[in-house]
Structures are given as structure tokens and as C-alpha cells.
C-alpha positions as CSV (number, residue, x, y, z in Angstrom):
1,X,9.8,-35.9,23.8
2,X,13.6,-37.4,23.5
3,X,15.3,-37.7,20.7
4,X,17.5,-40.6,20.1
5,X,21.4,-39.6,19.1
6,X,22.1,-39.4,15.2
7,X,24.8,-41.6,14.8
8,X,24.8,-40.6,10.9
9,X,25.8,-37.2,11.9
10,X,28.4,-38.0,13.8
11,X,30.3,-40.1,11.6
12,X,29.8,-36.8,9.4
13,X,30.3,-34.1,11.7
14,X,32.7,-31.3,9.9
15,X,30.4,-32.1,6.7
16,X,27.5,-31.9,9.1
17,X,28.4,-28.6,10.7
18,X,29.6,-26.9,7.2
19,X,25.8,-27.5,5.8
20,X,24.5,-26.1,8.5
21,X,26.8,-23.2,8.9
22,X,27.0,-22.6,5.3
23,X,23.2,-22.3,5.0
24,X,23.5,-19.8,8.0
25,X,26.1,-17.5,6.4
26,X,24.4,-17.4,3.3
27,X,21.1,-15.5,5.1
28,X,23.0,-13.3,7.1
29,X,25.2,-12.4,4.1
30,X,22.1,-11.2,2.2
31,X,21.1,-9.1,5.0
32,X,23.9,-6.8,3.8
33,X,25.1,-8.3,0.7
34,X,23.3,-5.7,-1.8
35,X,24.2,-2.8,0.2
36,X,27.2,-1.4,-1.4
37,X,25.7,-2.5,-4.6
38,X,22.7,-0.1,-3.8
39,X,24.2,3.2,-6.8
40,X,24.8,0.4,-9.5
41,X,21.5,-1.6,-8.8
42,X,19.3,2.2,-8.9
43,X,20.9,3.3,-12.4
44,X,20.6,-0.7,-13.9
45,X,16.8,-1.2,-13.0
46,X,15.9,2.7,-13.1
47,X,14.9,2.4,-9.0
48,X,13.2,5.6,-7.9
49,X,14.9,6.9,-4.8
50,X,12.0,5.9,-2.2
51,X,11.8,2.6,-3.8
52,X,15.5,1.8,-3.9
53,X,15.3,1.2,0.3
54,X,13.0,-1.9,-0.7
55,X,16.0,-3.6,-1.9
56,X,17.1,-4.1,1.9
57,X,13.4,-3.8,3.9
58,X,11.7,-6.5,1.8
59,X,14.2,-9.0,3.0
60,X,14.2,-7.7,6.7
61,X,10.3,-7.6,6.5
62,X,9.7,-11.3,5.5
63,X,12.9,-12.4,7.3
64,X,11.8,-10.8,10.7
65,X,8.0,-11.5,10.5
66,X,8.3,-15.6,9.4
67,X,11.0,-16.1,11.9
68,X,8.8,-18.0,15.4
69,X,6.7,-19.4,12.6
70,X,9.5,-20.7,10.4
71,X,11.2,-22.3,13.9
72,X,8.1,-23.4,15.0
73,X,7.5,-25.6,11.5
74,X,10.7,-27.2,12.3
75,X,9.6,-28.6,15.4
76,X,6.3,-29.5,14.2
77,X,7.1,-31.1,10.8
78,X,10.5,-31.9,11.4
79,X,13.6,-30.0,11.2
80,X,15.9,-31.2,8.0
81,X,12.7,-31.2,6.2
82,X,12.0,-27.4,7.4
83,X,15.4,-26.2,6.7
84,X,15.2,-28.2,3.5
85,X,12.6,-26.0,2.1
86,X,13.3,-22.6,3.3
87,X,17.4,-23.2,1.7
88,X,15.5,-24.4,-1.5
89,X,13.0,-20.6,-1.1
90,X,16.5,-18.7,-0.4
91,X,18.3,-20.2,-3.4
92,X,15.4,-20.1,-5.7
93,X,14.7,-16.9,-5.2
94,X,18.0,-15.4,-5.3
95,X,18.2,-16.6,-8.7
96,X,15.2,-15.4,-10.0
97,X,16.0,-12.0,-8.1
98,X,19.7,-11.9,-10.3
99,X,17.5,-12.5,-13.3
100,X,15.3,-9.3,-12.5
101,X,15.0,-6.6,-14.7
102,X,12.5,-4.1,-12.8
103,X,11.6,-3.0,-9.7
104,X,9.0,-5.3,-8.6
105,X,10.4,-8.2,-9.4
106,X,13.9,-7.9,-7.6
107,X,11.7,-6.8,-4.2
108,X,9.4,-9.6,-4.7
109,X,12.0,-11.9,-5.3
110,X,14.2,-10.1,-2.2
111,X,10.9,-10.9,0.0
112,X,10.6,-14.3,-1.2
113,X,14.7,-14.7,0.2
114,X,13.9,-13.2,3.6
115,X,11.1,-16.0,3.9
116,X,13.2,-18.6,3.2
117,X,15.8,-17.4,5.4
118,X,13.2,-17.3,8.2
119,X,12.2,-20.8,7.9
120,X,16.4,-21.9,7.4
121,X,18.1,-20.1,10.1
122,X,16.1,-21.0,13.3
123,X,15.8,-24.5,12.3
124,X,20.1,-24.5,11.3
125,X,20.4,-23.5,15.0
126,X,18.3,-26.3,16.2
127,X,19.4,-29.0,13.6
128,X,22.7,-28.2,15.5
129,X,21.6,-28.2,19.2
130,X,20.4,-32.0,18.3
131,X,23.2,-32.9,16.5
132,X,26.0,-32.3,18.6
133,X,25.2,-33.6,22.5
134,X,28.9,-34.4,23.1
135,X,30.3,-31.3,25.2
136,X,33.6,-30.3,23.3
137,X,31.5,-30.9,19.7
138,X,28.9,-29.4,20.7
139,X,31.3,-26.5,21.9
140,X,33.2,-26.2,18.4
141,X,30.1,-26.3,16.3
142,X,27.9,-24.0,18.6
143,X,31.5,-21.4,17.5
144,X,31.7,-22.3,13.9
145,X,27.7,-20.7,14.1
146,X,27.9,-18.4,16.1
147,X,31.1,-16.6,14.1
148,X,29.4,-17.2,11.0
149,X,26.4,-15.4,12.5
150,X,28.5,-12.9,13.7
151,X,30.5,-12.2,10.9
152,X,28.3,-13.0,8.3
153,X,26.7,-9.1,7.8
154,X,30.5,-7.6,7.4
155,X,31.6,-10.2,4.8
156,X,28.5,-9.6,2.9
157,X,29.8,-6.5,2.7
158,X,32.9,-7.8,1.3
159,X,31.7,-10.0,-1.4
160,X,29.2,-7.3,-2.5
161,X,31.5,-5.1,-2.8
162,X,33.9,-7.6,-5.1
163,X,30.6,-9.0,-6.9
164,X,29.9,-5.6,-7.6
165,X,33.2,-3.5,-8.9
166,X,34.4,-6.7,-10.9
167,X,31.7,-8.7,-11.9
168,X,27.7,-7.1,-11.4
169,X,25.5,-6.8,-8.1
170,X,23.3,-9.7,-10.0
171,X,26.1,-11.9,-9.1
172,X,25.5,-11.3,-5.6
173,X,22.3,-12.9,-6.0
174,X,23.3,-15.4,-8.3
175,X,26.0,-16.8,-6.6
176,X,23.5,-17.7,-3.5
177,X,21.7,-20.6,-6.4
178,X,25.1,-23.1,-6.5
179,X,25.4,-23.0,-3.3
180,X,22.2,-23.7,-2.2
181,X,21.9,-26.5,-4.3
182,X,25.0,-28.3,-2.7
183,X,23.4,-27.6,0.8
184,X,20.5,-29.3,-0.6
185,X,22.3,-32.3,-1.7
186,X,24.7,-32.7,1.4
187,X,22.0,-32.1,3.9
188,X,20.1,-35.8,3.4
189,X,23.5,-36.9,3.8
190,X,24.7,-35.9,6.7
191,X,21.8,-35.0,8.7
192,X,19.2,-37.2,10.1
193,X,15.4,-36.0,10.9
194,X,14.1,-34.9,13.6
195,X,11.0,-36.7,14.8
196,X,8.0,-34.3,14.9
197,X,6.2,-33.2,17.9
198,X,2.7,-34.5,16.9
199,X,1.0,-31.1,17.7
200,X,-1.2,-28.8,15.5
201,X,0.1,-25.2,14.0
202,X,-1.3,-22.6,16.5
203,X,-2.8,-20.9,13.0
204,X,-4.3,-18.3,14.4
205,X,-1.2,-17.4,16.7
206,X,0.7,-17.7,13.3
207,X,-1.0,-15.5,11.7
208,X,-1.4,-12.9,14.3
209,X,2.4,-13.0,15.3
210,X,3.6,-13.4,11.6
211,X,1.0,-10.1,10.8
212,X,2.2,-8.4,14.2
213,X,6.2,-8.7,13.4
214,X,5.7,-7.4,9.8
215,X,4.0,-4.7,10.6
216,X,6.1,-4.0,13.0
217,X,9.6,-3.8,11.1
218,X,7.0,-2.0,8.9
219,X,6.3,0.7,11.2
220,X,10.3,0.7,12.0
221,X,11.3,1.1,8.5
222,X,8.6,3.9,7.8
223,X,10.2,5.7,11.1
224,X,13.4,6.0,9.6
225,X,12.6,7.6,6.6
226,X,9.4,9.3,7.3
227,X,10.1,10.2,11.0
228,X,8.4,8.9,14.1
229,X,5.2,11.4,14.0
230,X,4.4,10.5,10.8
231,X,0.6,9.3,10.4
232,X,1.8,6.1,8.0
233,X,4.6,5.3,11.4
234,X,1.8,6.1,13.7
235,X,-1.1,4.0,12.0
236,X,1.6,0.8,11.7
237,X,3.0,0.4,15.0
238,X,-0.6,0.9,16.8
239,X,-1.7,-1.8,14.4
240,X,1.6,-4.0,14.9
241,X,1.1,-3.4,19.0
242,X,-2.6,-4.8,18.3
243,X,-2.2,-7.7,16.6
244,X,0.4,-9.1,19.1
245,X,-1.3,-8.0,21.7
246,X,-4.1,-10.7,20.1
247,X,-1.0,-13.1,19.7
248,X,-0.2,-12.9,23.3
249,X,-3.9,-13.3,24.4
250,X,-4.4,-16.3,21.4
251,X,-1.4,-17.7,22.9
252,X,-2.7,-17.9,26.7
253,X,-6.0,-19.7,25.8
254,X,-4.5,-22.2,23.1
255,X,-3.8,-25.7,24.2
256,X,-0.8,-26.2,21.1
257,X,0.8,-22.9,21.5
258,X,3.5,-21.6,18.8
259,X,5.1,-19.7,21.4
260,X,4.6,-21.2,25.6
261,X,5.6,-18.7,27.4
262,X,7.5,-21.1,29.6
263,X,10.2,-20.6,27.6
264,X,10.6,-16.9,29.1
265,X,11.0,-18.5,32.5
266,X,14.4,-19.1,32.3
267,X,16.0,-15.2,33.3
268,X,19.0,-16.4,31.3
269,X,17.3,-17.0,28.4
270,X,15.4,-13.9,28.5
271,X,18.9,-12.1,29.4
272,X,20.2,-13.5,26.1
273,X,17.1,-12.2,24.1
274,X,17.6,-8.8,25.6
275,X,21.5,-9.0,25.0
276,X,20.9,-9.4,21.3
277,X,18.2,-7.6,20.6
278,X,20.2,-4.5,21.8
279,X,23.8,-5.7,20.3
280,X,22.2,-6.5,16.9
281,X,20.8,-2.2,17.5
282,X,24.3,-1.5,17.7
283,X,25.9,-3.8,14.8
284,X,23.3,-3.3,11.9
285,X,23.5,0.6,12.7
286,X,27.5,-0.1,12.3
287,X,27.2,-1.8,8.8
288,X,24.5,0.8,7.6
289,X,26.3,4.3,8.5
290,X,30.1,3.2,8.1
291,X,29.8,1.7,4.6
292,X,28.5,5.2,3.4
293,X,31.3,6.8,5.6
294,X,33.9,5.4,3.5
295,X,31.9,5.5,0.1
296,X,30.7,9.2,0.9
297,X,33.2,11.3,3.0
298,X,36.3,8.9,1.6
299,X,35.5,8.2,-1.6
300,X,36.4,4.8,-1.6
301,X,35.2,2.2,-4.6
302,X,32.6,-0.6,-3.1
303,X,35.3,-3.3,-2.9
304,X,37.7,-0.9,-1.0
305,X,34.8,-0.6,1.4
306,X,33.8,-3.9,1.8
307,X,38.1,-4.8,2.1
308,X,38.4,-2.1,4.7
309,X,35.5,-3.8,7.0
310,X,37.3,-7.6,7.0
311,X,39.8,-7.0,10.0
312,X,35.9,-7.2,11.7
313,X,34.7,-10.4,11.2
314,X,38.2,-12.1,11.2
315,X,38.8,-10.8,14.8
316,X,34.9,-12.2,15.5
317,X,36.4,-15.8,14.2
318,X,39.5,-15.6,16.3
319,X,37.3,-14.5,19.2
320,X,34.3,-16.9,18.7
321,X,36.5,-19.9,17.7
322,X,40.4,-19.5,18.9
323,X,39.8,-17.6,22.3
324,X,36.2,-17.8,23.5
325,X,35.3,-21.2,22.7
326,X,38.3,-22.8,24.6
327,X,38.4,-20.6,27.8
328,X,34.1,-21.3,28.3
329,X,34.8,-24.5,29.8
330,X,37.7,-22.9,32.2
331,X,36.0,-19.8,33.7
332,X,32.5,-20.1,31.9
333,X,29.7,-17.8,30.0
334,X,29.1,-15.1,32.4
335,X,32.6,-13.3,32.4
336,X,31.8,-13.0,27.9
337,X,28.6,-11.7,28.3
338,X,30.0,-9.1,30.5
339,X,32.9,-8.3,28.1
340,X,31.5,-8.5,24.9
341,X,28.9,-5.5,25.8
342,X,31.1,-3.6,27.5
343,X,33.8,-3.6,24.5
344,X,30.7,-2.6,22.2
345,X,30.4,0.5,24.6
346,X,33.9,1.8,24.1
347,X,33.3,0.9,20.4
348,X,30.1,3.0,20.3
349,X,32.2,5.9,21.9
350,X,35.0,5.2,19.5
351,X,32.6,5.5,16.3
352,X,31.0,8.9,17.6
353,X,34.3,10.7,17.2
354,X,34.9,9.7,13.5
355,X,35.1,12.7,11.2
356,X,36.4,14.3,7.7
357,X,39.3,14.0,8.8
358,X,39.7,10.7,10.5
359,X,42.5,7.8,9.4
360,X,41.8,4.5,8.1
361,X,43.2,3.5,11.3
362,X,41.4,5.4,13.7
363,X,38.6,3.7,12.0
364,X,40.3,0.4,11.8
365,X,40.3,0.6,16.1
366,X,36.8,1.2,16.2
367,X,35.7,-1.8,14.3
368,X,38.3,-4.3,15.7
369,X,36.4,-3.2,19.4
370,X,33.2,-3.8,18.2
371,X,34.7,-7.4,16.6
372,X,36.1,-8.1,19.9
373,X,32.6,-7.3,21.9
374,X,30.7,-9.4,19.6
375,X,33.3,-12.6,19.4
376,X,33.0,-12.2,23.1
377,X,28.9,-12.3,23.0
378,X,27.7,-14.8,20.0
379,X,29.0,-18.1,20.7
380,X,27.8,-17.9,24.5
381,X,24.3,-16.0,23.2
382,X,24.0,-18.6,21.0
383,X,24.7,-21.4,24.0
384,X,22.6,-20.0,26.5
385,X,19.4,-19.8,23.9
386,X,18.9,-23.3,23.4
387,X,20.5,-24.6,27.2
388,X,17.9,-26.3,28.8
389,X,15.1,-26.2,26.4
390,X,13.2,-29.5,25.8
391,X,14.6,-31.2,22.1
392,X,11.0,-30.7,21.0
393,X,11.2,-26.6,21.6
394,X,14.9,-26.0,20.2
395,X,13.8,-24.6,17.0
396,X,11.4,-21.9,19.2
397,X,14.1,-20.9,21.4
398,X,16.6,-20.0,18.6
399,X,13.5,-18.2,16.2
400,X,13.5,-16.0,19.7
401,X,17.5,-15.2,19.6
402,X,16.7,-14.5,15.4
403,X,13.9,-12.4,16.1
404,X,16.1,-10.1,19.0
405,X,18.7,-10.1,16.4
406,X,16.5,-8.9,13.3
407,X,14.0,-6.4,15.4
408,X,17.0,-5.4,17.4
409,X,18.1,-4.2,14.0
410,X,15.1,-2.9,12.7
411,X,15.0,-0.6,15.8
412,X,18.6,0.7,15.8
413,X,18.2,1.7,12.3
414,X,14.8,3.3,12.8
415,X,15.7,5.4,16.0
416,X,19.6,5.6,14.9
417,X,18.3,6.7,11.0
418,X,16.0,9.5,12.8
419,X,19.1,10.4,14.9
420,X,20.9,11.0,11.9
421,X,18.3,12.8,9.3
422,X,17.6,15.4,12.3
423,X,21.1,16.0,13.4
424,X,22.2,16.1,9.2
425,X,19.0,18.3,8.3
426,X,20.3,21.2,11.5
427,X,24.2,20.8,10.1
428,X,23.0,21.4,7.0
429,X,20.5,24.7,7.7
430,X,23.6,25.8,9.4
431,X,25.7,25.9,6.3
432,X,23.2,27.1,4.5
433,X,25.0,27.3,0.7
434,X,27.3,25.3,1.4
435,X,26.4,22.5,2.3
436,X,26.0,21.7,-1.6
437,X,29.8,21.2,-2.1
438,X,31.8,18.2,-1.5
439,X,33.1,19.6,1.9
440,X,29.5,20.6,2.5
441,X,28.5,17.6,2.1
442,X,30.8,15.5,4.1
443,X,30.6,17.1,6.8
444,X,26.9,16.9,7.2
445,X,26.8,13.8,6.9
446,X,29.6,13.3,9.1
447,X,27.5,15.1,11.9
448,X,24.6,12.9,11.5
449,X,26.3,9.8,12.0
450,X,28.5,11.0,15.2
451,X,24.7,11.7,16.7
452,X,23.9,8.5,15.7
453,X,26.8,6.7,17.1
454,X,26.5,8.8,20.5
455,X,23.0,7.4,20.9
456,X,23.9,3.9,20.1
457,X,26.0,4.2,23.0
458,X,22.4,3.9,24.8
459,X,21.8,0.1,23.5
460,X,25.1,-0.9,24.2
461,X,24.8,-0.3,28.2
462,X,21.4,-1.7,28.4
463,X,22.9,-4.8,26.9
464,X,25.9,-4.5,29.3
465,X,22.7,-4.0,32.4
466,X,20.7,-6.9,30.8
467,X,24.0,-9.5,31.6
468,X,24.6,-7.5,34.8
469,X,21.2,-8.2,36.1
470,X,19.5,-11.2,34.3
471,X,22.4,-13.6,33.8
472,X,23.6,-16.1,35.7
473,X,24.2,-19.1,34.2
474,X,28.0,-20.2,33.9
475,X,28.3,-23.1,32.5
476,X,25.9,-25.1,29.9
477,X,25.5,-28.3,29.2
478,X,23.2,-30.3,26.7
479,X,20.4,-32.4,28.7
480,X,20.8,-36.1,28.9
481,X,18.0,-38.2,27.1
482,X,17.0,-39.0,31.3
483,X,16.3,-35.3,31.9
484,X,14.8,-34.8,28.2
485,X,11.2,-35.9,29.5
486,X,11.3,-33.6,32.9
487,X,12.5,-30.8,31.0
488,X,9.5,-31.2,28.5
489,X,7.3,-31.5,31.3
């Protein structure tokens, strides 16, 4: 089905592309927003220690299960509509989750965030795929995103850790309702709707897959804290491999699929998929070990934390929107995709040699690599996903790059978190006594994360192998409104 221009949108583009890119920064900020505020947020709602990991997994659980049915709505119903309504969830329930004052309501109200998030992101990555058809636009907003993405889990960092030393950790829920309310209002405004596809939800493939991918960053979660031969780890991922095992078979025999598996033709597409799914591994692992470096073998305050990780993201925007975005139209995708894994390798390296003892700056190098590797990666990733797909699919094909970046970080945090409990648990037999002091202590924990780092090195190079072998696309372009209807066919 084409889709006619939006002439509306274009006379609005930078107010356009801000909605759109502010919605998208606000979910991937609460991915990692409440981390640093994790100590004040235990000791203010009296969290028990297991249940304190909620705080991050509900949001991760809803966010990564919803996701293909959240980009699928968009395409059915209508995309400003769709991401209408999951910014409205997100905001609503980031205010109610500021307000909480016990356990189960902040985790409900952080699982009702991570399914609005799921039904905003993939349809703010299609809404701009329509939106901008003119090449240079298309390539400025397709950077704007893709930094934002990019950046969006280190500044979340940031502001938590301002939110919480100077104001509370409620304000970094609170602050989420304003601003989704002046998404809501612009978004009418500046964007036009999409016309929907006509088909029927596949409800029982959206119930099998959105089942299946719960359970499954279910079963991931349960690995890193209760190890991989655990019964409860065991029981969930046999149940998780079941139920999209049904998905895939559901999916074969239905005639209005949520997910044709023509999508996966494309080996540049699937490259991409693989590419982030093993990148994200590497970056969430990043966020989750480092932030405790500095708090726990440093010392430093949550705002000093969350100040020391901003060189990241601002070399990502450089990257993305300075360097990347202007050379892609001289020498094309390809070389970026090669780079940008290949400087999260050395970064990976760089990270496993941290210790007790390390500088700020030796640190500082290791993050401004891993900024450059991803500025490299996102903003052609994010290209590549939706090049070629028919206007009626975009909203699929980037829930697919927001699923490989959410179970890609699921997994490195499972298999990286197991790294680190076993290597920590034998440092610490070794000291025996003392490991209970502050030197003790440090330098366990310092010996869990270099094993995690060195086996993080592993996704890295399969993400480097994955552009090596699968991709080979150069240049994109958007489709013309003639090729629109072959492309569907």
C-alpha cells in the first residue's frame, strides 16, 4: 500500500523530528534512568534485596515482550494513533510510579512504562521512515534517532544520578509526565496519520510471541541471579522456546501474519538484527557493571557517576550526527558497520583491564571507544532496518531492530551477570577473611567484572563477523511511491 507524502510534516520538520525523537529518548532513558537511584529507592520503599532487581526487569520484561506487537498495532491501526497511546501509557505511568510508596506499586507501575514504551518506540521509528522520503532529511532525522537511541541509556544515567543526589529518584519518574504531555500535544500537530493496512491482528501469534518474549527475558533475568542450572531458569526458557516455537508455526499457516517472514529475506536486514542484538550485549553490560565500578571500588556520589559517563553519549552525537551522517552519502554504510564493531572490540579489551587502581582516564578511553563503535553503528543500523520495507511493514521492521536491542541486552546481562557472580564468588573464597574489608571487597568485585568484560569481547566479534558476512548494502535509499506497490508485493 503507498502512502501519499505528508506535506504537514514537512512544513514542520525540526518540530516533527523533536516529537518523535523526544518520545524515543524518554524510553531508552528509563531503561537506565533508576539505576543509580537503586540504594536510595531500597531504604525509601523498604525493597527487599531480591525484589529491588524488579525495579529494572519489570520495565525490560513488558518493554521486550510488547515490542513486534506494539509495531505491529502501528501498522494496523495507524501509526500517530499507536504512538499516541503508548507516550500517553509511558507518561501516565511514570507518574503514578513517582507517587509509589511500596513495592508493588512502583514495579507495576515500572511494567506499565515498559508497555508503553513497546508500543512508542517501534512506531517513532516508523512515523519517521514515512515522514522524511527526501534523501538529506531523511539522512539528518534517521541521525537525530539513532544518537538519541544510542545515547539515550548513558544520559539516563546522568539525569538519575542529578534527579537523585539533589532532588529524589521520584523525580526521575516524575519528570517523564510534562514531557509526555507536550509530546502529546505537538504530535497532532506536526504529524499526519498513517493509513492503516486493513488486515486483522494475528491474535493468536500475538499472544504466543508477546508470551514467548516475556518469558524469555524472564528466563534471562532468573539466569543472572539464580544461575543457568537453576530449575526456575530451566523451566522458563523451555517454556519461552515452546511458545515461539508455536509463534513460528502460527505464523506459517496464518494468512494476516504479525510477523512475514519475508522480512528476513533481506541478508542486510537480518545482518542489522544480528549487529544489534550483539552490540546492545555489549552496551547494557557496559551501563550495568561500570556504574557500580565507580559507586563501589571509587566511591563516587550518583551524580559523579552519571557526570563521569557523558564524554559517551556526546562522542555518540558527534559520531551519529557530525561525522557519520555526512560521510554515508560519500563512501556509504558498509565501511560503519565494519568500524563501529570493531572499535567496540578494542573497547571490550580496554574494559577487561580496569582495576583498583585504574584512573578516571584510563576509564575515560575505554568509554570514548565504545562511544565511537556505536556512533559508527546506530544511524546506519537504524537505515538499513527499514531500507526497502514496504510503507505498510515499517513499524515490523523497526519492532525487530527494538527487540535485537532489548534481548540482546537481556542476554549480555544474563550470561555477562553469571560471568561475574562465578568469577567474584572464586576471588572471594580465595580471600577468605578478607574479602569483608573495603580492599576485600573491591577487589572482588573488580575480578568479576574483568571476567565479564573479557567475555563480552565474544559478542563484540560476532557482531564485527555478522557485517563481515551478511552485509552488503552501501547505500540506502527510501522507495519511490512507483516501487511502493512491487515492494509490497
Amino acid at each position: 500500500m503507498t502512502e501519499a507524502p505528508h506535506p504537514q510534516a514537512s512544513r514542520n520538520g525540526a518540530v516533527a523530528l523533536a516529537v518523535i525523537c523526544v518520545a524515543q529518548l524518554m524510553v531508552i532513558l528509563d531503561a537506565t534512568v533508576v539505576n543509580v537511584a537503586l540504594p536510595r529507592i531500597r531504604h525509601d520503599l523498604d525493597f527487599s534485596l531480591d525484589n529491588l532487581t524488579w525495579v529494572i526487569t519489570a520495565y525490560s520484561l513488558t518493554f521486550g515482550g510488547l515490542l513486534l506487537f506494539g509495531g505491529r498495532t502501528g501498522d494496523l491501526f495507524g501509526r500517530r494513533r499507536m504512538f499516541m497511546i503508548g507516550v500517553g501509557l509511558f507518561a501516565g505511568a511514570s507518574l503514578v510510579g513517582g507517587f509509589a510508596n511500596s513495592e508493588a506499586m512502583l514495579i507495576i507501575a515500572r511494567a506499565f512504562q515498559g508497555a508503553g514504551g513497546a508500543i512508542a518506540a517501534p512506531t517513532a521509528l516508523a512515523l519517521l521512515a514515512t515522514t522524511f522520503t527526501e534523501p538529506a532529511a531523511r539522512s539528518r532525522a534517521f541521525g537525530v534517532f539513532a544518537a538519541m537511541g544510542a545515547s539515550g541509556g548513558a544520559l539516563g544515567l546522568l539525569l538519575g544520578g542529578v534527579l537523585t543526589d539533589y532532588a529524589s529518584w521520584r523525580w526521575a519518574l516524575f519528570i517523564n509526565a510534562p514531557i509526555g504531555a507536550i509530546v502529546l500535544l505537538l504530535t497532532p500537530r506536526v504529524l499526519d496519520e498513517s493509513q492503516g493496512s486493513g488486515k486483522k491482528l494475528d491474535l493468536p501469534g500475538a499472544l504466543t510471541v508477546t508470551a514467548g518474549m516475556s518469558t524469555l527475558v524472564y528466563g534471562l533475568t532468573k539466569a543472572a541471579t539464580d544461575g543457568w542450572g537453576s530449575t526456575t531458569t530451566i523451566v522458563t526458557l523451555v517454556i519461552a522456546a515452546a511458545l515461539l516455537v508455536a509463534f513460528v508455526i502460527i505464523e506459517l499457516g496464518s494468512t494476516h501474519a504479525l510477523m512475514p517472514f519475508r522480512i528476513f529475506a533481506d541478508r542486510n536486514r537480518t545482518g542489522t538484527y544480528l549487529i544489534m542484538l550483539f552490540l546492545a550485549a555489549a552496551l547494557f553490560t557496559t551501563f550495568y557493571f561500570l556504574a557500580q565500578y565507580q559507586q563501589n571500588v571509587h566511591g563516587w556520589s550518583p551524580f559523579r557517576t552519571g557526570l563521569g559517563f557523558l564524554p559517551m553519549p556526546a562522542t555518540i552525537m558527534v559520531m551519529s550526527l557530525v561525522v557519520v551522517r555526512r560521510l554515508i552519502p560519500k563512501i556509504g554504510i558498509r565501511p560503519f558497520l565494519i568500524a563501529g564493531p570493531a572499535f567496540a572490540i578494542v573497547a571490550m579489551i580496554a574494559m577487561s583491564r580496569l582495576d583498583a587502581s585504574s584512573s578516571y582516564w584510563t576509564f575515560l578511553g575505554s568509554l570514548l571507544l565504545l562511544g565511537l563503535g556505536m556512533g559508527c553503528s546506530f544511524v546506519p543500523l537504524t537505515m538499513t532496518a527499514v531500507n526497502g520495507v514496504a510503507p505498510h511493514e515499517t513499524g515490523l521492521a523497526s519492532a525487530l531492530l527494538n527487540t535485537g536491542q532489548q534481548i540482546g541486552g537481556a542476554i549480555g546481562l544474563a550470561a555477562f551477570g553469571t560471568v561475574f557472580a562465578h568469577a567474584a564468588a572464586d576471588r572471594a573464597a580465595e580471600l577468605g577473611a578478607r574479602a569483608g574489608s573495603s580492599a576485600g571487597r573491591a577487589d572482588v568485585f573488580v575480578t568479576g567484572q574483568q571476567h565479564a568484560f573479557q567475555a563480552a569481547i565474544v559478542v563484540t566479534v560476532l557482531a564485527l563477523i555478522s557485517s563481515l558476512a551478511l552485509v552488503r548494502v552501501n547505500k540506502v535509499a527510501p522507495p519511490t511511491p512507483a516501487a511502493a506497490p512491487a515492494m509490497a508485493e
